[in-house]
SETOR-449562 format. One line per 8 residues: number of its first residue (from 1); for each residue y, x, z of N, C-alpha, C. Coordinates in nm, 4 decimals, always signed. Layout:
N
NUM	Y,X,Z,Y,X,Z,Y,X,Z; ...
END
This chain:
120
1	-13.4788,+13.3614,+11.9796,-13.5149,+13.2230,+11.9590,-13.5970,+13.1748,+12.0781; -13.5602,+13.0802,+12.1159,-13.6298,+13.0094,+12.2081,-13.7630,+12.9852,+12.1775; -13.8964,+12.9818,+12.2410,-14.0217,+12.9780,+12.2339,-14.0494,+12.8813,+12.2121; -14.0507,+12.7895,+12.2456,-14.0642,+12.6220,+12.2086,-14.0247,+12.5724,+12.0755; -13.9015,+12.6566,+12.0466,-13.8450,+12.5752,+11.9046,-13.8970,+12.6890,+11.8125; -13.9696,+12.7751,+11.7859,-14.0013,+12.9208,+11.7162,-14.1206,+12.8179,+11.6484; -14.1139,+12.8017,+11.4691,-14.2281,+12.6902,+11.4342,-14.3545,+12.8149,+11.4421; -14.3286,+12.9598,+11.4599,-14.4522,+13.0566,+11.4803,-14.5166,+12.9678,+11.5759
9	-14.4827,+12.9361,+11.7207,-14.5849,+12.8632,+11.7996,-14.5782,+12.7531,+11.7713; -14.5664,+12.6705,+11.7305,-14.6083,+12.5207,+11.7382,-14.7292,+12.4854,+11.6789; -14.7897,+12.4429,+11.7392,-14.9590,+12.3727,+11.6883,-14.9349,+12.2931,+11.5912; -14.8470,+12.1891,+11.6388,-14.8109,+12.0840,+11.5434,-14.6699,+12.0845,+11.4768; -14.6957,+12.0177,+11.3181,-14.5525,+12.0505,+11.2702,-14.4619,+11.9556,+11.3227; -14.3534,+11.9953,+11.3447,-14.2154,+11.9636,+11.3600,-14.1263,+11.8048,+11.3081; -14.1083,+11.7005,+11.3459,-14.0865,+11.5860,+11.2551,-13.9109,+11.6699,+11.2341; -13.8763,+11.6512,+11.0727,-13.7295,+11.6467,+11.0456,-13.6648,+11.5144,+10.9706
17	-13.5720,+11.5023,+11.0056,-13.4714,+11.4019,+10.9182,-13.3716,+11.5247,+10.8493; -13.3626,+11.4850,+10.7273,-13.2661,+11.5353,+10.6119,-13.1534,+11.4226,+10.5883; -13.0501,+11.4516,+10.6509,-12.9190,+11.3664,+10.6067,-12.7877,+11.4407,+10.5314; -12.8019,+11.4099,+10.3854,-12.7529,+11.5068,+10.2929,-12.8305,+11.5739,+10.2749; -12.9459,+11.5283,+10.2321,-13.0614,+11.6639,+10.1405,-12.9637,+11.7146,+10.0663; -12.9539,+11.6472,+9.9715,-12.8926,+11.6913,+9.8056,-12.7687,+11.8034,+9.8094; -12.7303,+11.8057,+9.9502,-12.5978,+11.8193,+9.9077,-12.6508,+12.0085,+9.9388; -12.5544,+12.1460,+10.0093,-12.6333,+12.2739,+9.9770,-12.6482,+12.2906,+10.1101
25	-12.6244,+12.1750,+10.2491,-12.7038,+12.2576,+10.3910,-12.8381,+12.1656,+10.3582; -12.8625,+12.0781,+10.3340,-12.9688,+12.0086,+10.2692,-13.0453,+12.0485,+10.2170; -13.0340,+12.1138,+10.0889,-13.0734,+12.1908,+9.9895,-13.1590,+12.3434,+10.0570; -13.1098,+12.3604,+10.1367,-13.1243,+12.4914,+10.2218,-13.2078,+12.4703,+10.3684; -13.2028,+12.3287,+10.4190,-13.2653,+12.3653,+10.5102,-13.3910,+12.2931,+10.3965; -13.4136,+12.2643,+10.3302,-13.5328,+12.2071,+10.2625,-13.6212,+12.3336,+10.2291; -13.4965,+12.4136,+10.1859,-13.6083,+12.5571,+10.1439,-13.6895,+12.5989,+10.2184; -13.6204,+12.6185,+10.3703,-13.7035,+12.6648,+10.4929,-13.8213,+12.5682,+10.5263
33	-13.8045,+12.4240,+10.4669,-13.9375,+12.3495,+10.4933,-14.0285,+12.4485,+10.3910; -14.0141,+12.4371,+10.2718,-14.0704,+12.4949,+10.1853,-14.1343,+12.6138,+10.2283; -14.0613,+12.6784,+10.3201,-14.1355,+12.8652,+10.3008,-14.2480,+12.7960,+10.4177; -14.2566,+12.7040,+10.4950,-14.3109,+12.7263,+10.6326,-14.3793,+12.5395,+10.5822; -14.4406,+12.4853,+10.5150,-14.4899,+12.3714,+10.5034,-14.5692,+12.2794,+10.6310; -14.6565,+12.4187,+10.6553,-14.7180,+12.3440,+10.7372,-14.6657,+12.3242,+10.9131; -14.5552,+12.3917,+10.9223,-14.4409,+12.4075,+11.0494,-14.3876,+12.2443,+11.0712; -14.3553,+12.1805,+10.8974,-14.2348,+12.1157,+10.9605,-14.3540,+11.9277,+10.8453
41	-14.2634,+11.8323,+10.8905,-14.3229,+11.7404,+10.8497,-14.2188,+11.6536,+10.7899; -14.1177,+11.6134,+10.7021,-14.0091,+11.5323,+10.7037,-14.0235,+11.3883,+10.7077; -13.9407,+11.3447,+10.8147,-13.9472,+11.1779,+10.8325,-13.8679,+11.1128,+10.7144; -13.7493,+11.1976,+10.6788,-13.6629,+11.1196,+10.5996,-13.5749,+11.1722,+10.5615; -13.5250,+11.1349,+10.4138,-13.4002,+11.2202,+10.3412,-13.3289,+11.1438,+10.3162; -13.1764,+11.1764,+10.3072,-13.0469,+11.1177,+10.2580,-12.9489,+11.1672,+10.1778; -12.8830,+11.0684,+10.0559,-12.8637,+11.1441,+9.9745,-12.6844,+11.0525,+9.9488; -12.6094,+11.0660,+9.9168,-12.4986,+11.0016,+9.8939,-12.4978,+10.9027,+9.7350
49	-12.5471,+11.0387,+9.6439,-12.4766,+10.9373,+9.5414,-12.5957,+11.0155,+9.4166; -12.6628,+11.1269,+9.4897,-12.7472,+11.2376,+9.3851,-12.9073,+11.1751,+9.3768; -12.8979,+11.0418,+9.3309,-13.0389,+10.9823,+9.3247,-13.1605,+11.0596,+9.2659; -13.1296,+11.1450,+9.1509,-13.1687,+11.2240,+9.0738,-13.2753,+11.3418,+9.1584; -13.1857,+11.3967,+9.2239,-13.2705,+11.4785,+9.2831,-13.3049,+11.4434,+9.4625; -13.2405,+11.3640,+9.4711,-13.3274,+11.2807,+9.6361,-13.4760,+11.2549,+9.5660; -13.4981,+11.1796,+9.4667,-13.6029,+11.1328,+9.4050,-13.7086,+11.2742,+9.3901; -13.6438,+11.3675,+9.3144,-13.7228,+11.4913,+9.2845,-13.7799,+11.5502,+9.4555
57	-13.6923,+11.6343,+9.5532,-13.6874,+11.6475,+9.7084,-13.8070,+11.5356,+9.7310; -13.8016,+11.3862,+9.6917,-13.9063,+11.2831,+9.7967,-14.0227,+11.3254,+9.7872; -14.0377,+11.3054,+9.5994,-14.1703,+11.3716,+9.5427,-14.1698,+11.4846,+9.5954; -14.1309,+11.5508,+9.6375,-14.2080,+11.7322,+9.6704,-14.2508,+11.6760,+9.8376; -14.1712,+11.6553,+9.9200,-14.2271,+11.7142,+10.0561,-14.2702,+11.5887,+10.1032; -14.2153,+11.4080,+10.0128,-14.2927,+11.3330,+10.1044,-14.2744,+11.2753,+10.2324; -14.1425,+11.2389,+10.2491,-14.0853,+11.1865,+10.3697,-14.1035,+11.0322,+10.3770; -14.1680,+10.9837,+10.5269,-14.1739,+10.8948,+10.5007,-14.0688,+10.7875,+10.4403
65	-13.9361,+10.8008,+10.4907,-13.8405,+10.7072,+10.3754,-13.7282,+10.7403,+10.3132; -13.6522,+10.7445,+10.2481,-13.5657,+10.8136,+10.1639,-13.4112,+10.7219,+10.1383; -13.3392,+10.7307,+10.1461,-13.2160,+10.6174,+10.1366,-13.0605,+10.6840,+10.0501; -13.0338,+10.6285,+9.9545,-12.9245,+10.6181,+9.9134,-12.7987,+10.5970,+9.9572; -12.7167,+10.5939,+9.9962,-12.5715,+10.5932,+10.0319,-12.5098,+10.4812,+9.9209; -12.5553,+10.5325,+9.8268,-12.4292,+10.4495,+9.6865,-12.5781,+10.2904,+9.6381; -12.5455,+10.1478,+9.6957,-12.6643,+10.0808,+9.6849,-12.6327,+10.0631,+9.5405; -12.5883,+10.0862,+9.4058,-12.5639,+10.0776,+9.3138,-12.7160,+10.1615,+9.2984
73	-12.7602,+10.1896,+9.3456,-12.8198,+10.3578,+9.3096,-12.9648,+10.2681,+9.3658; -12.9818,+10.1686,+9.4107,-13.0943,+10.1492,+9.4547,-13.2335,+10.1294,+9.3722; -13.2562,+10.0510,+9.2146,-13.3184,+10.0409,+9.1309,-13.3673,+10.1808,+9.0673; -13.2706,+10.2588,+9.1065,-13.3246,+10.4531,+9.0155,-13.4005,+10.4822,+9.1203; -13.3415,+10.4782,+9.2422,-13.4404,+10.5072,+9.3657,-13.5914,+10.4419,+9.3512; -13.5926,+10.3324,+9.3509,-13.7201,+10.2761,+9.3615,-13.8086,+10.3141,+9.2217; -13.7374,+10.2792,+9.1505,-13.7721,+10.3140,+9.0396,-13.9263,+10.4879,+9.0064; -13.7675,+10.5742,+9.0461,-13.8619,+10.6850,+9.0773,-13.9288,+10.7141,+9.2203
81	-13.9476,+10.6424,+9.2894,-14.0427,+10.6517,+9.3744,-14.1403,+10.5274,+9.3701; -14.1570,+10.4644,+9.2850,-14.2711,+10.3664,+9.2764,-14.3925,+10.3976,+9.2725; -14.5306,+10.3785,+9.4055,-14.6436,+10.4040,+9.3588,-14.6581,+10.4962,+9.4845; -14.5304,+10.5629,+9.5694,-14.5754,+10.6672,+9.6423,-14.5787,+10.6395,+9.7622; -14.5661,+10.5010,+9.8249,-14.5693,+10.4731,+9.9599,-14.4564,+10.5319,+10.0561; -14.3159,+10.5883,+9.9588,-14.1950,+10.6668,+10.0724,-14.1437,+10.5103,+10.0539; -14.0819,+10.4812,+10.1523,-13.9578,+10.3606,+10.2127,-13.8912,+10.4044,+10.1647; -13.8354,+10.3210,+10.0769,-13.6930,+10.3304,+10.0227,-13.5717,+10.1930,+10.1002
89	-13.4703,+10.3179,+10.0907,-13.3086,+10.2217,+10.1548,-13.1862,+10.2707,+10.0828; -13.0914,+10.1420,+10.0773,-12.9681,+10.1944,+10.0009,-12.8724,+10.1225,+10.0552; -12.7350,+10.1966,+10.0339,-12.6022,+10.1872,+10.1364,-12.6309,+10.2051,+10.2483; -12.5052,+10.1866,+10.3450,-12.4513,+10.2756,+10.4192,-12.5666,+10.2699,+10.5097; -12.6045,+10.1463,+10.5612,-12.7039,+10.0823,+10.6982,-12.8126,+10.1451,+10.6669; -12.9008,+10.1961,+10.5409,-13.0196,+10.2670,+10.5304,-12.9998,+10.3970,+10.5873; -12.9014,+10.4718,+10.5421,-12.8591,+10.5922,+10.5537,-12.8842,+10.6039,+10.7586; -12.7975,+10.5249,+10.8217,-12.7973,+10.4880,+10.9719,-12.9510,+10.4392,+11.0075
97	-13.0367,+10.3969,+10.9190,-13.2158,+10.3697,+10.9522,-13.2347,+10.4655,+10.9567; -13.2228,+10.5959,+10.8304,-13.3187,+10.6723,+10.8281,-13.2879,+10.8157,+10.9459; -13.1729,+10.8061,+10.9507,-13.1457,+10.9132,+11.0688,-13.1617,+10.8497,+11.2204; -13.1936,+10.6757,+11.2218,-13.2628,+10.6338,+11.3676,-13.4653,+10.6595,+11.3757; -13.4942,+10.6920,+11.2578,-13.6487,+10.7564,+11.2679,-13.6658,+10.8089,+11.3831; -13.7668,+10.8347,+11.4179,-13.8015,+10.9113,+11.5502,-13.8645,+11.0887,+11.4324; -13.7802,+11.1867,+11.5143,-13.7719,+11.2966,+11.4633,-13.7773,+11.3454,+11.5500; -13.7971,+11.5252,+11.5484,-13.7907,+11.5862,+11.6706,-13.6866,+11.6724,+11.6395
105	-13.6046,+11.6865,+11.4589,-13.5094,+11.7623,+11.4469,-13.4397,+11.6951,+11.3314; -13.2712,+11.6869,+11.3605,-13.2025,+11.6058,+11.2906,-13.1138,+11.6873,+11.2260; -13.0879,+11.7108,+11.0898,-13.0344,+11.8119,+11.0264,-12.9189,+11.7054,+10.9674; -12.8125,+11.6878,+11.0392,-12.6744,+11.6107,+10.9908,-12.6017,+11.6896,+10.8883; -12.6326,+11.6619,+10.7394,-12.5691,+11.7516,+10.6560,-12.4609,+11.6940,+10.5887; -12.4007,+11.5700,+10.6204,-12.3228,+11.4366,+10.5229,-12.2047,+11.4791,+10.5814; -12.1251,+11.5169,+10.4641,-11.9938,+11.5936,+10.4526,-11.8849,+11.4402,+10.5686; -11.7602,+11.5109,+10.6452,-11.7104,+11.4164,+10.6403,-11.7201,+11.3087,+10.7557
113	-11.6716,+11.1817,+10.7329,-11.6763,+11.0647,+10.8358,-11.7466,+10.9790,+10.7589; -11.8481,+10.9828,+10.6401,-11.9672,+10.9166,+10.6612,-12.1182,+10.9644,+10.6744; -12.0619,+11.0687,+10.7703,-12.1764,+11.1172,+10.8615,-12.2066,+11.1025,+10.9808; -12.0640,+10.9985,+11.0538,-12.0398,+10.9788,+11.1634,-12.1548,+10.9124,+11.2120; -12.0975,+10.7826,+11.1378,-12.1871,+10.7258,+11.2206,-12.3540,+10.7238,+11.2324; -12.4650,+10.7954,+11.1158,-12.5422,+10.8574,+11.1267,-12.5750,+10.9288,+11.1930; -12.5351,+11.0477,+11.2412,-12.4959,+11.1366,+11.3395,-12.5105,+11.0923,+11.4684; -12.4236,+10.9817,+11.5327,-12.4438,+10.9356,+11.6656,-12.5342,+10.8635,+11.6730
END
């Protein structure tokens, strides 16, 4: 592993974007936030259509904003994040906000060609 990217040295934690938390590279790189908390810091999670547990994921690690894919889905979102100061976004253009955050690591997990344009 390269020395620079090894979160053993880093003073400061790491900014990540989660695009496709919910889904299982999502799910997985979240764990590794989990084992190493104070390594990594999340700017932002994305979720397609699994409001349910984007909501649960926000509440745990606290990213500053969180966005839906399906804007049908936007009222459950807010809903369960009311009170906690995460930014909430829904459909496609949030999804494309939250992966333009300033991050220092972008974990593109959105199955497919609507990850594209997130991604670039």
């Amino acid at each position: 592993m390269i020395a620079s990217l090894d979160p053993e040295t880093v003073s400061d934690p790491r900014s990540i974007a989660v695009l496709g938390s919910t889904g299982s590279i999502g799910r997985n790189t979240l764990d590794l936030v989990r084992r190493r908390p104070s390594a990594y810091r999340v700017v932002a999670l994305t979720a397609n259509r699994n409001v349910d547990l984007l909501i649960q994921q926000a509440l745990e690690v606290r990213p500053t904003f969180a966005a839906i894919a399906d804007a049908t889905l936007h009222d459950r979102l807010a809903a369960g994040l009311a009170g906690t100061n995460i930014g909430i976004g829904s459909g496609p253009g949030a999804v494309v906000d939250a992966a333009a955050l300033p991050a220092a690591w972008v974990m593109a997990a959105i199955v497919g060609a609507a990850g594209l344009e997130p991604t670039l």
